[in-house]
BALO-506336 format. One record per residue (C-alpha): x, y, z. Coordinates in pm, whole numbers, plus 50000, padded with zeros to 5 digits. Each point is the difference from the previous one (the first is absolute). Example, Ala and Ser with C-alpha at 12.3 -4.5 7.8 and 13.67 -1.06 7.14 Angstrom:
// BALO-506336
512304955050780 501375034449934 
//
This chain:
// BALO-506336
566187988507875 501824966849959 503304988950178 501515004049627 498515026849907 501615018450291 502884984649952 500015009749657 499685037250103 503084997550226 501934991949703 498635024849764 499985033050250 503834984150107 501405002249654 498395028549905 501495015550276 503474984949911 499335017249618 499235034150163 503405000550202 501864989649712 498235027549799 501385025050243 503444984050043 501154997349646 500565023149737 498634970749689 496884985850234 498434967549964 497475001549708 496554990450114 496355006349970 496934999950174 496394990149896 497135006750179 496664987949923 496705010450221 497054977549905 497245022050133 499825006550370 499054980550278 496415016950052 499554991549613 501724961950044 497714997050317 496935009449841 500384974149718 501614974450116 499374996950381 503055002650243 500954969450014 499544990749581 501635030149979 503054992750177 500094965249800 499995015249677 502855023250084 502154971450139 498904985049678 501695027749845 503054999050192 501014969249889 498895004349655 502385032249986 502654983150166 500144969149775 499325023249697 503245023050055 503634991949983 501284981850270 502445031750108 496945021750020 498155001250326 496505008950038 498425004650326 496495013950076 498875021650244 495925002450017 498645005949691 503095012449844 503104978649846 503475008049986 502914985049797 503565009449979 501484996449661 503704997449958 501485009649673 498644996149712 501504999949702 498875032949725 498784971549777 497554986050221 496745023650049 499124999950351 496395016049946 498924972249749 501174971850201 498125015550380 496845004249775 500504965549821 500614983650381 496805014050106 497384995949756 501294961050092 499785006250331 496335010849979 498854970249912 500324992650406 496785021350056 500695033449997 498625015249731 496975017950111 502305024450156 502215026049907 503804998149937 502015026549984 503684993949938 503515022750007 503394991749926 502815018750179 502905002149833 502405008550341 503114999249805 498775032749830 499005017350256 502164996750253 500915041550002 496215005950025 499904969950297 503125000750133 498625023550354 497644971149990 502424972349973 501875016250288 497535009350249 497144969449992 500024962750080 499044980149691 496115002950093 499865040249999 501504996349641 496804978749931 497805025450095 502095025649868 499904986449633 495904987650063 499495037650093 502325015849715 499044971949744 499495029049782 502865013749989 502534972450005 498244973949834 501694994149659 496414981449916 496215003650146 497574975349904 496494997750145 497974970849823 496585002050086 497434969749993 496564993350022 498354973450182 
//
């Protein structure tokens, strides 16, 4: 992983930390959102790409996401899988379209012959459901929380399958 990249992850996992004490504190939390997106997994990436195309065309990714969202959303990436925290958006502005919009551009970087599967979080909602969650792990436990419980707290699920 590159120096920014790390970097990059600092940041994220820091504020999202930040946004799950504030959560707890106050009464009227911080609106935000999570996406996560999973383009196949790393057996599947391996197996196509090689390990080190692989990891190319993920980077690739990265910075396709990054310069593709607001500049108050972060987006980190963690294998295979992406995160970005969403701040508030506004009731008029459909968060679903504009994820799935971002990454049909983003596959023109190379990943296409891989699935994508995609779920938005909308936190804000949830937080009676999450808030033993938001309480009792460190911002990467509610990662694998919501990856594991996608399901259920995922406000959408898309998996976009392709063919090579």
């Amino acid at each position: 992983m590159l120096r920014e990249d790390i970097e990059a992850r600092i940041i994220f996992l820091g504020a999202l930390e930040w946004l799950m004490a504030l959560t707890v504190r106050y009464a009227s939390p911080v609106k935000f959102g999570l996406v996560y997106i999973a383009y196949g997994n790393k057996n599947e990436l391996g197996e196509t790409y090689g390990a080190q195309e692989a990891a190319k065309q993920l980077a690739a990714v990265t910075v396709s996401l990054k310069n593709a969202f607001r500049k108050a959303d972060l987006v980190t990436r963690n294998g295979s899988d992406f995160w970005v925290i969403v701040p508030y958006t506004p009731a008029t502005e459909k968060l679903y379209d504009k994820v799935v919009e971002i990454l049909d551009v983003a596959e023109h970087e190379g990943l296409q012959v891989v699935d994508r599967e995609t779920s938005i979080f909308n936190l804000t909602d949830n937080i009676a459901q999450l808030d033993k969650q938001f309480k009792s792990l460190d911002a990467l436990g509610l990662l694998d929380f919501l990856k594991e419980n996608k399901e259920t707290f995922a406000e959408h699920l898309n998996v976009s399958k392709h063919s090579s």
